[in-house]
Steps between C-alpha positions, in 0.01 A plus 500: 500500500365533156690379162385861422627681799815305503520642095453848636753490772781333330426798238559764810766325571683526181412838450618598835884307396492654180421848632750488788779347308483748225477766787826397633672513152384776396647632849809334462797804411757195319165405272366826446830645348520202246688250651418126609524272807597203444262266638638132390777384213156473286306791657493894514299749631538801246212796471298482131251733434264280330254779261358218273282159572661151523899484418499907433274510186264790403748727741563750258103582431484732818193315547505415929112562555386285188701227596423577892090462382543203287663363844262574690216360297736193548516504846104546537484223274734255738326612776177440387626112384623492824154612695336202253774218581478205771823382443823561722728408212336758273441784795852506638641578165230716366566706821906497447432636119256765595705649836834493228280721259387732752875547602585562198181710385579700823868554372362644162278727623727668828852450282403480150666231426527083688782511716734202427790347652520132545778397193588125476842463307711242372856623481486767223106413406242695701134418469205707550527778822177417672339562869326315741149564329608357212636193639122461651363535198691218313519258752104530527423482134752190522317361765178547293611373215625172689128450619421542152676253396529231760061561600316172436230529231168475751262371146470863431562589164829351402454145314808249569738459158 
Protein backbone atom coordinates (compact mmCIF):
# COMPACT_ATOMS: atom_id res chain seq x y z
CA UNK A 1 0.00 0.00 0.00
CA UNK A 2 0.76 3.55 -0.80
CA UNK A 3 2.18 6.28 1.85
CA UNK A 4 -0.79 8.06 0.13
CA UNK A 5 -3.46 5.50 0.49
CA UNK A 6 -2.37 4.62 3.92
CA UNK A 7 -2.88 8.85 4.50
CA UNK A 8 -6.35 8.46 3.10
CA UNK A 9 -7.46 5.54 5.11
CA UNK A 10 -6.18 6.43 8.44
CA UNK A 11 -8.25 9.78 7.55
CA UNK A 12 -11.57 7.40 7.06
CA UNK A 13 -10.70 5.98 9.87
CA UNK A 14 -10.69 8.90 12.12
CA UNK A 15 -13.56 10.33 10.65
CA UNK A 16 -15.50 7.22 11.03
CA UNK A 17 -14.37 7.30 15.30
CA UNK A 18 -15.11 10.77 15.44
CA UNK A 19 -18.51 10.46 13.75
CA UNK A 20 -19.62 7.37 15.70
CA UNK A 21 -18.42 8.52 19.03
CA UNK A 22 -20.13 11.81 18.82
CA UNK A 23 -23.21 9.74 17.57
CA UNK A 24 -23.30 7.83 20.70
CA UNK A 25 -23.08 11.02 22.91
CA UNK A 26 -25.19 12.83 21.40
CA UNK A 27 -27.55 9.64 21.97
CA UNK A 28 -26.64 9.25 25.35
CA UNK A 29 -30.03 10.53 27.74
CA UNK A 30 -27.36 11.21 31.14
CA UNK A 31 -25.17 13.54 28.50
CA UNK A 32 -27.81 15.03 26.62
CA UNK A 33 -29.64 16.48 29.76
CA UNK A 34 -26.32 18.15 30.99
CA UNK A 35 -24.74 15.87 33.07
CA UNK A 36 -21.24 13.98 32.86
CA UNK A 37 -19.80 10.43 33.05
CA UNK A 38 -17.11 10.11 34.68
CA UNK A 39 -14.62 8.47 32.63
CA UNK A 40 -11.23 8.45 34.91
CA UNK A 41 -10.17 10.60 38.29
CA UNK A 42 -8.63 12.99 35.39
CA UNK A 43 -11.26 12.43 32.66
CA UNK A 44 -14.99 13.28 31.77
CA UNK A 45 -17.15 12.87 29.10
CA UNK A 46 -19.54 16.03 29.27
CA UNK A 47 -21.59 17.37 25.93
CA UNK A 48 -20.13 21.10 24.64
CA UNK A 49 -21.60 22.60 21.87
CA UNK A 50 -18.58 23.96 20.33
CA UNK A 51 -20.11 27.23 17.78
CA UNK A 52 -16.61 28.87 17.37
CA UNK A 53 -13.02 27.57 15.85
CA UNK A 54 -10.15 26.29 18.08
CA UNK A 55 -10.77 26.59 22.10
CA UNK A 56 -14.48 28.26 21.37
CA UNK A 57 -13.35 31.55 19.69
CA UNK A 58 -15.32 33.49 16.98
CA UNK A 59 -18.59 31.45 18.50
CA UNK A 60 -20.57 34.33 19.00
CA UNK A 61 -20.25 35.65 15.12
CA UNK A 62 -23.09 33.19 13.96
CA UNK A 63 -20.71 32.62 11.30
CA UNK A 64 -20.86 28.28 10.80
CA UNK A 65 -20.64 28.35 6.84
CA UNK A 66 -17.65 30.94 6.71
CA UNK A 67 -15.75 29.11 9.05
CA UNK A 68 -17.16 25.61 7.49
CA UNK A 69 -15.56 27.12 3.81
CA UNK A 70 -12.38 28.38 5.20
CA UNK A 71 -12.22 24.55 6.47
CA UNK A 72 -12.77 23.17 3.70
CA UNK A 73 -10.33 25.09 1.59
CA UNK A 74 -8.10 23.60 4.42
CA UNK A 75 -8.92 20.26 3.99
CA UNK A 76 -8.49 20.47 0.01
CA UNK A 77 -5.34 21.97 0.80
CA UNK A 78 -4.10 18.80 3.17
CA UNK A 79 -5.34 16.63 0.80
CA UNK A 80 -3.76 17.92 -2.01
CA UNK A 81 -0.13 17.92 0.20
CA UNK A 82 -1.06 14.65 0.85
CA UNK A 83 -1.72 13.45 -3.04
CA UNK A 84 2.03 15.26 -3.59
CA UNK A 85 3.87 13.47 -0.51
CA UNK A 86 6.12 10.15 -0.56
CA UNK A 87 6.59 10.04 2.88
CA UNK A 88 4.76 7.69 5.51
CA UNK A 89 5.71 9.97 8.38
CA UNK A 90 4.15 12.98 6.64
CA UNK A 91 0.97 10.93 5.00
CA UNK A 92 -0.24 9.21 8.15
CA UNK A 93 -0.58 12.47 9.91
CA UNK A 94 -1.68 14.61 7.08
CA UNK A 95 -4.49 11.96 6.77
CA UNK A 96 -5.31 12.01 10.77
CA UNK A 97 -5.61 16.09 10.48
CA UNK A 98 -7.75 16.11 7.41
CA UNK A 99 -10.38 13.02 8.53
CA UNK A 100 -10.51 15.24 12.22
CA UNK A 101 -11.56 18.36 10.05
CA UNK A 102 -14.03 16.65 8.06
CA UNK A 103 -15.60 15.36 11.41
CA UNK A 104 -15.72 18.31 12.60
CA UNK A 105 -16.70 20.31 9.29
CA UNK A 106 -19.48 17.61 9.11
CA UNK A 107 -20.59 18.56 12.75
CA UNK A 108 -20.89 22.33 11.69
CA UNK A 109 -22.77 21.97 8.88
CA UNK A 110 -25.63 18.98 10.18
CA UNK A 111 -25.52 20.55 14.04
CA UNK A 112 -24.33 23.97 13.73
CA UNK A 113 -22.03 23.82 16.01
CA UNK A 114 -18.55 20.94 16.81
CA UNK A 115 -19.80 18.57 19.14
CA UNK A 116 -17.39 18.26 22.14
CA UNK A 117 -16.96 16.09 24.99
CA UNK A 118 -13.63 14.72 25.86
CA UNK A 119 -12.65 17.09 29.27
CA UNK A 120 -9.26 16.28 30.93
CA UNK A 121 -9.30 17.66 34.63
CA UNK A 122 -7.09 18.00 37.40
CA UNK A 123 -9.06 18.09 40.62
CA UNK A 124 -10.95 21.44 40.39
CA UNK A 125 -8.98 22.57 36.93
CA UNK A 126 -10.65 21.42 33.70
CA UNK A 127 -8.93 21.93 30.40
CA UNK A 128 -10.29 22.30 27.05
CA UNK A 129 -13.68 19.87 26.19
CA UNK A 130 -12.50 18.38 22.97
CA UNK A 131 -13.51 15.17 20.67
CA UNK A 132 -11.87 12.58 18.97
CA UNK A 133 -11.26 14.79 15.73
CA UNK A 134 -9.54 17.07 17.55
CA UNK A 135 -7.26 14.81 19.26
CA UNK A 136 -6.32 13.69 15.44
CA UNK A 137 -5.66 16.85 14.55
CA UNK A 138 -3.05 17.71 17.29
CA UNK A 139 -1.35 14.67 17.55
CA UNK A 140 -0.75 14.93 13.62
CA UNK A 141 0.41 18.50 13.53
CA UNK A 142 2.69 17.22 16.56
CA UNK A 143 3.87 14.53 14.64
CA UNK A 144 4.64 17.01 11.78
CA UNK A 145 6.20 19.30 13.59
CA UNK A 146 8.59 16.52 15.15
CA UNK A 147 9.70 15.67 11.46
CA UNK A 148 10.25 19.22 11.20
CA UNK A 149 12.39 19.40 13.58
CA UNK A 150 14.30 16.19 13.97
CA UNK A 151 14.56 15.88 9.45
CA UNK A 152 18.23 15.89 8.45
CA UNK A 153 19.19 18.84 6.24
CA UNK A 154 19.68 16.76 2.67
CA UNK A 155 22.24 20.10 1.23
CA UNK A 156 19.03 21.70 0.31
CA UNK A 157 18.77 25.09 1.29
CA UNK A 158 19.60 25.28 4.93
CA UNK A 159 23.48 26.24 5.53
CA UNK A 160 24.97 24.60 8.90
CA UNK A 161 25.53 27.51 11.85
Amino acid sequence: MSPRLAGLGLGAVVLAADQVSKFFVLHNAVLADGGFLSVLPVLNFVLVWNTGITFGLFGGMGAKIVIAAIAAVVIAALVTWLWRERSWFKCLPIGAIAGGAVGNVADRLHHGAVVDFIQAHLGPYSFYVFNVGDSAIVCGVGVLMLESLLRRDTGGDRKAA
